[in-house]
C-alpha positions as CSV (number, residue, x, y, z in Angstrom):
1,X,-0.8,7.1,7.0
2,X,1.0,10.4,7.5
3,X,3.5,8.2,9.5
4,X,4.4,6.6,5.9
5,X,4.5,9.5,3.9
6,X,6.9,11.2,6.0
7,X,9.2,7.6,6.3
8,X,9.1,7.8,2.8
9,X,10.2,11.5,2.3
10,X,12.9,11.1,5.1
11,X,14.9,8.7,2.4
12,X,17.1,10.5,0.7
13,X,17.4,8.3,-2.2
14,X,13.4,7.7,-2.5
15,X,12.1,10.7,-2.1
16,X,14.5,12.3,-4.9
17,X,12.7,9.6,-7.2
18,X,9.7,10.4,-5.9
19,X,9.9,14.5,-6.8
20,X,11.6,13.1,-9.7
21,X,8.5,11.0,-11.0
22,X,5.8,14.2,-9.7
23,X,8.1,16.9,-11.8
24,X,7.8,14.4,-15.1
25,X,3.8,14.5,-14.8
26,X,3.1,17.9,-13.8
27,X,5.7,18.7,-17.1
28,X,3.2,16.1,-19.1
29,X,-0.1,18.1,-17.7
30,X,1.5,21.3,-18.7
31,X,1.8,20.2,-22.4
32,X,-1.7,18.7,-22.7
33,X,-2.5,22.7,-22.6
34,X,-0.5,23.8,-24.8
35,X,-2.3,24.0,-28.7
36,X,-0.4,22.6,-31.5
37,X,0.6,25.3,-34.1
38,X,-2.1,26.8,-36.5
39,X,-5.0,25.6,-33.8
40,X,-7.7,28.4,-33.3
41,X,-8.0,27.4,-29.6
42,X,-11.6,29.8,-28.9
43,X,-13.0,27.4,-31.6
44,X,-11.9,24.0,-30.3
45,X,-13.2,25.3,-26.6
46,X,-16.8,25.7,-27.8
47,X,-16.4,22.2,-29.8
48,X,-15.2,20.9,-26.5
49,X,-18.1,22.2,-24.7
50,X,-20.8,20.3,-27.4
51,X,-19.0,17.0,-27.3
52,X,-20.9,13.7,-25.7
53,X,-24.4,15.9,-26.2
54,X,-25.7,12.8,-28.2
55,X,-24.4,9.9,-26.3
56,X,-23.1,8.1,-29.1
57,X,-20.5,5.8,-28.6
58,X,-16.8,7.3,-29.2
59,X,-13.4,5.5,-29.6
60,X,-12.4,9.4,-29.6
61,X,-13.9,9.6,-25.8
62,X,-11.8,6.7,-24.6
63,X,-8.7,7.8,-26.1
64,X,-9.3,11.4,-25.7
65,X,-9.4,10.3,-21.6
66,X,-6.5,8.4,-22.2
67,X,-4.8,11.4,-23.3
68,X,-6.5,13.5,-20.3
69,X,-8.1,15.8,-22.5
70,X,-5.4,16.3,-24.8
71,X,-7.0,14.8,-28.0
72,X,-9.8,17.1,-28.0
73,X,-8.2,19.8,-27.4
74,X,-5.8,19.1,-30.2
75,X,-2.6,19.9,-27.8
76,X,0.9,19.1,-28.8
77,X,0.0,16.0,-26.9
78,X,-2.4,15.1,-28.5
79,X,-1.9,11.6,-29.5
80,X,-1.4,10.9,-25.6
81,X,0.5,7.7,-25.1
82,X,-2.1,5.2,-26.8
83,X,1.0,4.7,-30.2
84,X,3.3,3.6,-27.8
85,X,0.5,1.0,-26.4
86,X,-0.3,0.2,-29.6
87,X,2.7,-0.4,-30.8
88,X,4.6,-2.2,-27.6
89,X,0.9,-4.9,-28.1
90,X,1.8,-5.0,-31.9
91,X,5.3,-6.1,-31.4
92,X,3.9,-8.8,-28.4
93,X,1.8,-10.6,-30.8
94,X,4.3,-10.7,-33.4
95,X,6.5,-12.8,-31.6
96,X,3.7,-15.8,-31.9
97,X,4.2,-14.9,-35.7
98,X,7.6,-14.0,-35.9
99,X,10.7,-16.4,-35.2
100,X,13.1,-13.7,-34.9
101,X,10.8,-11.7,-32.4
102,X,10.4,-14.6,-30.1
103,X,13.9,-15.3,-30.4
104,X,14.7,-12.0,-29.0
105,X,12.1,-12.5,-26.4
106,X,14.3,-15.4,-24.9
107,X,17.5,-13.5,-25.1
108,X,17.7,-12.0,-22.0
109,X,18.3,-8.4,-21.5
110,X,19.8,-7.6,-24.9
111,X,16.9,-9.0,-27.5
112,X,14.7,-6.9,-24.3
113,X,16.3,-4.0,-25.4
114,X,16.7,-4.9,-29.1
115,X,12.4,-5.3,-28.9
116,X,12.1,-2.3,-27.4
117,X,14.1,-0.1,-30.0
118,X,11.7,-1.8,-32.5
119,X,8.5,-0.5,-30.5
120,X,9.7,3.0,-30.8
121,X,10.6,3.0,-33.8
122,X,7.1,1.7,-34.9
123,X,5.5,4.2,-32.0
124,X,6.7,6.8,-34.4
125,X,5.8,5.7,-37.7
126,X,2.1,5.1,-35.5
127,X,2.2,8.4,-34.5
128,X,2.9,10.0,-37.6
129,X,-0.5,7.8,-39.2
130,X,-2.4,8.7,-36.2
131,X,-1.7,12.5,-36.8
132,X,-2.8,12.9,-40.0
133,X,-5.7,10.9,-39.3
134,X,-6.4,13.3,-36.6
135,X,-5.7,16.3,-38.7
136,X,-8.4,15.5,-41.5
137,X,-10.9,14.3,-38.4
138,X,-10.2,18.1,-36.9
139,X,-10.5,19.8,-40.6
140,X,-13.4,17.9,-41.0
141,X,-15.3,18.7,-37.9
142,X,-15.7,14.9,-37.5
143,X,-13.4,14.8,-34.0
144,X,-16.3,16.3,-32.2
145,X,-19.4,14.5,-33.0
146,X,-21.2,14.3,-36.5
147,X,-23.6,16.7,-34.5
148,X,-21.0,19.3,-34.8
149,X,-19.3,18.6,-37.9
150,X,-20.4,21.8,-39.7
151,X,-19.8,23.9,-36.3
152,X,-16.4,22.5,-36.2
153,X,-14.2,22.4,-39.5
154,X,-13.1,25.6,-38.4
155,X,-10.6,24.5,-35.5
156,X,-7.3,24.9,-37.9
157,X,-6.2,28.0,-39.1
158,X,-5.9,27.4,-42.8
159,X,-5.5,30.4,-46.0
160,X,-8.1,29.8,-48.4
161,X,-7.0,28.7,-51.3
162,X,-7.3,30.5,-54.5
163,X,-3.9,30.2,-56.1
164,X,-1.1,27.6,-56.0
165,X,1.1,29.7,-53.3
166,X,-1.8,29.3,-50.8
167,X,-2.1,25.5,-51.4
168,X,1.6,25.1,-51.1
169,X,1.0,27.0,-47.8
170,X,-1.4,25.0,-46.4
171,X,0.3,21.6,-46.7
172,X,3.3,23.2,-45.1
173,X,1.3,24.3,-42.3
174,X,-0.4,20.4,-42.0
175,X,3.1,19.1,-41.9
176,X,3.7,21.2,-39.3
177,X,0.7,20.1,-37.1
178,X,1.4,16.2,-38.2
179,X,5.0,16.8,-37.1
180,X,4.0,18.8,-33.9
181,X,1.5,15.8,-33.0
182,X,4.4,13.5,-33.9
183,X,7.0,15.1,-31.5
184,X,4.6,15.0,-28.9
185,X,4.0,11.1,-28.5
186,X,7.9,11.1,-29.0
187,X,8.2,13.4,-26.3
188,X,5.8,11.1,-23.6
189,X,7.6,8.3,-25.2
190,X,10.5,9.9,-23.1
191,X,9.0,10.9,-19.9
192,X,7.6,7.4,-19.5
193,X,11.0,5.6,-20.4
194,X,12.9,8.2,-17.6
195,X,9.8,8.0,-14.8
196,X,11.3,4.4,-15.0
197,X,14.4,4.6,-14.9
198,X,15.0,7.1,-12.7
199,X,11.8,7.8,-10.9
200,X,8.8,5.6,-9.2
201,X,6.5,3.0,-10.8
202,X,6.3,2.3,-14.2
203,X,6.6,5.4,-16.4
204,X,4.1,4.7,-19.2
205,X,0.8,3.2,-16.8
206,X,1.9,6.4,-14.6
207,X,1.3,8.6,-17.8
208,X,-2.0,6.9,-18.2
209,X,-3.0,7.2,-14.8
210,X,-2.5,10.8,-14.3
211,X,-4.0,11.6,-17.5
212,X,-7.6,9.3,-16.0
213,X,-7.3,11.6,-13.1
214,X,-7.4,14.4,-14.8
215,X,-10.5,13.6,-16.3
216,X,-12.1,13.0,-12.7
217,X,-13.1,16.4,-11.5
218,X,-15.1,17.2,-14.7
219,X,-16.7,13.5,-14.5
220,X,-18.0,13.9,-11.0
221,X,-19.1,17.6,-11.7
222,X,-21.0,16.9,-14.7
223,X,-22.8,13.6,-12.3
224,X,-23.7,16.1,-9.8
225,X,-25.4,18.6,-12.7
226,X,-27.2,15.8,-14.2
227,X,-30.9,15.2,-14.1
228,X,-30.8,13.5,-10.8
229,X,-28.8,16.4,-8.8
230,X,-27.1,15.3,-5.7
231,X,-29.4,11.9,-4.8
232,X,-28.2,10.6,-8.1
233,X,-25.0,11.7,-7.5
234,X,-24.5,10.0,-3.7
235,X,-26.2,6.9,-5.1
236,X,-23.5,6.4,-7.9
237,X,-20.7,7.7,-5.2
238,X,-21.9,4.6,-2.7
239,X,-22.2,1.9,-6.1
240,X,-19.0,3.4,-6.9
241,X,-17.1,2.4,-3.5
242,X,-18.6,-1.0,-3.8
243,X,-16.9,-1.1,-7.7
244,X,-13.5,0.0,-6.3
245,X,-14.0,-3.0,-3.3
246,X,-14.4,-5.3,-5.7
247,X,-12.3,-4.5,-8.6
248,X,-9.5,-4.3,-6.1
249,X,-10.5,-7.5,-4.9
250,X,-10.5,-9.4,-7.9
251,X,-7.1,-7.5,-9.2
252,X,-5.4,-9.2,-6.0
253,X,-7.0,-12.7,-6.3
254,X,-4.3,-15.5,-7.7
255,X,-4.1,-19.4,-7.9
256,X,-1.1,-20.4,-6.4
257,X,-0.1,-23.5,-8.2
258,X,2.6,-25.4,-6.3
259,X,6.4,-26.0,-7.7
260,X,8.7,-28.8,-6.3
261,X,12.3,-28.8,-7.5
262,X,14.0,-31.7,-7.0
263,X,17.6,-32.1,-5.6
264,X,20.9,-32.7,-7.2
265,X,24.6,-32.9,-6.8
266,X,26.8,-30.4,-8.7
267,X,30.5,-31.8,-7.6
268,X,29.9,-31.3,-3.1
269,X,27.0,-29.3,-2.7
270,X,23.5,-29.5,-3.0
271,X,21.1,-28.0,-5.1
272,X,17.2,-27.8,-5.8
273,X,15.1,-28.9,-3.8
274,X,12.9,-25.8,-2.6
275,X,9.3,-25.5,-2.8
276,X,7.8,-22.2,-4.4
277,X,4.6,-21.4,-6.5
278,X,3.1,-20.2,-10.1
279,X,0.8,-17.4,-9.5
280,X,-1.9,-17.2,-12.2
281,X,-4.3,-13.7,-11.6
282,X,-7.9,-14.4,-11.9
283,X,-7.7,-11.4,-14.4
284,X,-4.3,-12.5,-15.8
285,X,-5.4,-10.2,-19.3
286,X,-5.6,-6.7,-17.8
287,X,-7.2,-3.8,-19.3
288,X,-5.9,-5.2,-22.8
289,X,-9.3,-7.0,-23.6
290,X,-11.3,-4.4,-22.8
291,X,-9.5,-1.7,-25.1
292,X,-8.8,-4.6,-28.0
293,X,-13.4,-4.8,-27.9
294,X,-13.6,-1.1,-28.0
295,X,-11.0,-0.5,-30.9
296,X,-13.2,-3.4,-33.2
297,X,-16.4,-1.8,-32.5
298,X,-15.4,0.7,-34.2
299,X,-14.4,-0.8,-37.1
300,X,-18.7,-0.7,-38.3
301,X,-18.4,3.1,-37.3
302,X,-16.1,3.4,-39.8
303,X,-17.3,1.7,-42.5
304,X,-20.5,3.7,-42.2
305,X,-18.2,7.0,-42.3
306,X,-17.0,6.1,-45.8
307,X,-20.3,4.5,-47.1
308,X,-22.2,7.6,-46.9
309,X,-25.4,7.7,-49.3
310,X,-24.9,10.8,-52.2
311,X,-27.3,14.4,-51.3
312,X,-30.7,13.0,-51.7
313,X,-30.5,9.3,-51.5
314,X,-31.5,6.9,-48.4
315,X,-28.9,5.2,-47.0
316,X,-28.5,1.9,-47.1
317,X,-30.3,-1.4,-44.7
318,X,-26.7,-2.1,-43.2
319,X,-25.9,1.5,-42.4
320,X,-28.9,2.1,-41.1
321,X,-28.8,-1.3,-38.9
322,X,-25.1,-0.2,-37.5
323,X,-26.2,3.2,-37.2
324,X,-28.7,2.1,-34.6
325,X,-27.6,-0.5,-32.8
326,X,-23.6,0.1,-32.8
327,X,-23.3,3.5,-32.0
328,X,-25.7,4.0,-29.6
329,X,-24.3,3.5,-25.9
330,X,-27.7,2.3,-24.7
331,X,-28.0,-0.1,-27.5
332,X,-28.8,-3.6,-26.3
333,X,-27.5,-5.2,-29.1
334,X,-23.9,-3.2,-28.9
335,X,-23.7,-4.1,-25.0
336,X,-24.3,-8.0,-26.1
337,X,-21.3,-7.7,-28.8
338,X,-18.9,-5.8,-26.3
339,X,-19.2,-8.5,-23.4
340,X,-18.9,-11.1,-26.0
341,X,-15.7,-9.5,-27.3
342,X,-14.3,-8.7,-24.3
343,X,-14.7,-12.7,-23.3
344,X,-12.8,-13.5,-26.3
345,X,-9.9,-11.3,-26.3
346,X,-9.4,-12.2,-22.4
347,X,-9.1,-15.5,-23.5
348,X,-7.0,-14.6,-26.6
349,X,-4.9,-12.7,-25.1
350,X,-3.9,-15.0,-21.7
351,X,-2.7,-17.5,-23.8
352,X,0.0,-15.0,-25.8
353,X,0.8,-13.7,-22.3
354,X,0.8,-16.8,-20.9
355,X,2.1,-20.3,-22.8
356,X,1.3,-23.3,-20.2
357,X,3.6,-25.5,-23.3
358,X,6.9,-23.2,-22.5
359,X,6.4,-22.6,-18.6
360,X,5.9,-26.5,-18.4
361,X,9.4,-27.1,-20.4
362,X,11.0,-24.3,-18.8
363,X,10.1,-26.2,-15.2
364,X,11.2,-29.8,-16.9
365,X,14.6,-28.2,-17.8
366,X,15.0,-26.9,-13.9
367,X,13.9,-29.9,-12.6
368,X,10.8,-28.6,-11.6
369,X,7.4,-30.4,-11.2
370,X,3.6,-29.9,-9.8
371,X,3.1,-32.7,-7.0
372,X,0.9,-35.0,-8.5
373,X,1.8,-34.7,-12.1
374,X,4.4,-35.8,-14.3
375,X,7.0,-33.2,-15.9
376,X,6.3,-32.3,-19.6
377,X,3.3,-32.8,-21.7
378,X,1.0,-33.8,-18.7
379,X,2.2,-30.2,-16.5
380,X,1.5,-28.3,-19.6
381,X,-2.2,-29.8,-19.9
382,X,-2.4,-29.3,-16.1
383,X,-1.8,-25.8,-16.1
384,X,-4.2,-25.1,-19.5
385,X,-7.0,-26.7,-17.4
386,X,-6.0,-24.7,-14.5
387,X,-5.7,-21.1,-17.0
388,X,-9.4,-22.4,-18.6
389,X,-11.0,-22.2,-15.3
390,X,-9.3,-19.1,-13.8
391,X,-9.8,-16.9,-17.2
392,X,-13.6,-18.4,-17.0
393,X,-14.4,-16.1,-14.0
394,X,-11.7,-13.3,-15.0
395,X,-13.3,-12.8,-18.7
396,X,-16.9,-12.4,-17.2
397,X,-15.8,-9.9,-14.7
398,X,-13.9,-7.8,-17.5
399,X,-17.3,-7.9,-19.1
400,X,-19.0,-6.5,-16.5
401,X,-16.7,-3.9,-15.6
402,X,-16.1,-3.0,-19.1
403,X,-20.2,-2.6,-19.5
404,X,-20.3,-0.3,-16.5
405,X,-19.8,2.6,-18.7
406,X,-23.1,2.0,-21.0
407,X,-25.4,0.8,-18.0
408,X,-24.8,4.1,-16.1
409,X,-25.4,6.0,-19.9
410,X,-28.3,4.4,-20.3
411,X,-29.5,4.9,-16.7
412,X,-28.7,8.1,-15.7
413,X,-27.4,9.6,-18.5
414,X,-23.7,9.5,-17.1
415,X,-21.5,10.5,-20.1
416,X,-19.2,7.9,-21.9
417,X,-16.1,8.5,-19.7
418,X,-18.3,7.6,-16.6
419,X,-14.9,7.4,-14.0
420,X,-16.2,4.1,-12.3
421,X,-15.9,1.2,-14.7
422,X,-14.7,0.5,-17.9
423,X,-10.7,0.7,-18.3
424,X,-10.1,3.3,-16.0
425,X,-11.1,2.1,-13.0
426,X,-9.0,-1.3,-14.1
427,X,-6.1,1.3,-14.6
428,X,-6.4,3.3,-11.7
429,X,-6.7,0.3,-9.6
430,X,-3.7,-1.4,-11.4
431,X,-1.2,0.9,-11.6
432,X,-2.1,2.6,-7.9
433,X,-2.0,-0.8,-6.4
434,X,1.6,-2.0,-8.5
435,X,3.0,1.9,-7.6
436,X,2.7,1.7,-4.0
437,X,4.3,-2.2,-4.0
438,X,7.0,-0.7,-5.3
439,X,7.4,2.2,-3.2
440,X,7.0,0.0,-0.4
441,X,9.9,-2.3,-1.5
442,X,12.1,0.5,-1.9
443,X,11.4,1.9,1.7
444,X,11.6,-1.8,3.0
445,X,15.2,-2.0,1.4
446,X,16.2,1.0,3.2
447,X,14.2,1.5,6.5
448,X,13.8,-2.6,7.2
449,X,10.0,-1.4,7.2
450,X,7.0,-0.9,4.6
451,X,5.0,1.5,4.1
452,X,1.9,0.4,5.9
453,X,2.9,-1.2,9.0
């Protein structure tokens, strides 16, 4: 192994991206530090310190380990790079609604670039929603737990208003915080887009990745302080090899369905007639199902938030229902509805990503055919059947890893951002496994050998 490292950092060319890429991140960890303006950062520490006390379930704890620690600690960073995931799977589904966006999507390199000017400028107008939603969440107190709410309005420095002049102060100082959060998700926007240009890997699952590893260290300490101690500790360590086995496993595992192109004659010469393959993954979706579940499970949360019963009254059946079965990580009923909705949205989402109708005429068009099966309609039912059973399999292993998360919360009290299962470990996995392909290919260009021999 040591072997490789130094073959890669005796290229020239590769190990400038590489210091390249590492000088991006460590410029990224430095800013989730650094408080936006007006933030009283002793207060937000002991908020910090309270948070995941109750175990309830937390869109905030996924995207504040998204944002590796950033959100919480209500950095410049803040917002992390989730807007610019949000909106790049925004702008995706629109082309199945939108002509002109599909249109672009078969352009080539121009409508690319033309769909990716459109995702930043909707990562911004994201960011600038996000913000202020963040903003009253942190004035509120409601960022760190509805344990804490009173204990925690107190994060941003505001002048108590008595006259006009100090309300007119206030808002500029909230503008400042919403522009602040806004700049920062401009500025990851940035690093991302240059770690892929001009460094290793892709820029943005990099971000993500470094900011998941960051959370590690605190994950594992906090197992080893728990109620179990060290046996609990080496028992989750051993389940969690076994996880990374498997998930890397499955991440790897692809049905190969075979491509014949037929020959022809273009004036002398001969084309066509090579034999290559469609790889289908077994989980073809990614992480995207399990963070599109997440995201509408809190949708209840929500509603309860802004149907709360006056001083006094009780509140109502249905708050009371959701309160106790959809915010609770150890709920039964909440695990049932996230492995159900993580089914769906694999399914949902391998048919935007992949459209067995367009890859079938796309083949027809090349002269292209399955052995066995005619070109056109009868290829494109072919490979539904074939994406029905391979998403089958795929979809119930997203399940289970996405309900890794809950089972160890409700077994050992893990907290929510439990660092074996869920989307991080489908991230880690993913973007270490796709980084070191392409580091490999790049040393293989150069040295005529891989990284691993």
């Amino acid at each position: 192994m040591f072997s490789a490292i130094a073959r890669v950092f005796k290229t020239p060319d590769l190990r400038r991206k590489i210091l390249f890429t590492l000088g991006i991140l460590a410029i990224y960890r430095l800013g989730t530090t650094i408080p936006a303006p007006f933030v009283d950062y002793g207060s937000v520490q002991t908020c910090v310190a309270g948070v995941g006390l109750d175990g309830q379930v937390s869109l905030v704890n996924m995207l504040n380990m998204f944002s590796g620690g950033a959100l919480l600690q209500l950095s410049i960073f803040a917002l992390g790079i989730m807007p610019y995931i949000t909106a790049s799977i925004i702008v995706q589904l629109l082309r199945v609604v939108i002509p002109r966006f599909e249109a672009l999507h078969k352009e080539g390199q121009s409508g690319q670039a033309t769909l990716t000017q459109y995702t930043r400028y909707l990562t911004i107008a994201l960011a600038v929603l996000q913000s202020t939603t963040l903003l009253t969440m942190a004035r509120t107190g409601a960022l760190f737990g509805g344990s804490l709410s009173a204990d925690c309005a107190n994060v941003i420095t505001l002048v108590p208003e008595v006259t006009g002049l100090d309300t007119t102060t206030n808002i500029i100082r909230m503008i400042l915080i919403i522009t602040a959060f806004t700049a920062g998700t401009a500025a990851i926007m940035w690093f991302g887009e240059m770690i892929t240009e001009r460094g290793v890997g892709n820029g943005m699952s990099l971000l993500i990745f470094i900011s998941i590893c960051a959370s590690f260290p605190q994950a594992m300490w906090s197992l080893l302080q728990g109620a179990g101690g060290a046996m609990t500790f080496a028992i989750i360590s051993v389940i969690a090899f076994g996880v990374l086995v498997a998930v890397v496993f499955v991440e790897q595992s692809q049905r190969r369905i075979p491509v014949q192109y037929a020959k022809r004659m273009v004036g002398r010469r001969t084309y066509g007639g090579q034999s290559t393959y469609i790889p289908i993954k077994v989980n073809q979706a990614g992480v995207i199902p399990v963070i599109f579940a997440s995201s509408l499970l809190m949708l209840p949360v929500l509603l309860t938030q802004f149907n709360q019963p006056a001083p006094g009254e009780a509140p109502a059946d249905w708050i009371v229902w959701i309160q106790n079965n959809l915010m609770t990580g150890d709920s039964l009923v909440y695990m049932i509805v996230y492995f159900l909705l993580t089914i769906g949205f694999a399914y949902f989402y391998v048919y935007i990503a992949f459209n067995p109708d367009e890859v079938a005429e796309n083949m027809r068009q090349q002269g292209g055919f399955v052995p066995g099966i005619r070109a056109g309609q009868p290829t494109a039912d072919y490979l539904s059947y074939v994406l029905n059973r391979i998403t089958f399999p795929g979809s119930i292993y997203l399940g289970i890893i996405a309900l890794l998360p809950l089972i160890a919360l409700a077994t050992v009290g893990a907290n929510q951002n439990f660092p074996f299962g869920g989307a991080s470990i489908l991230i880690l996995v993913g973007v270490g496994l796709e980084t070191v392909k392409q580091i490999d290919a790049q040393l293989q260009q150069r040295n005529y050998e891989g990284l691993l021999r």
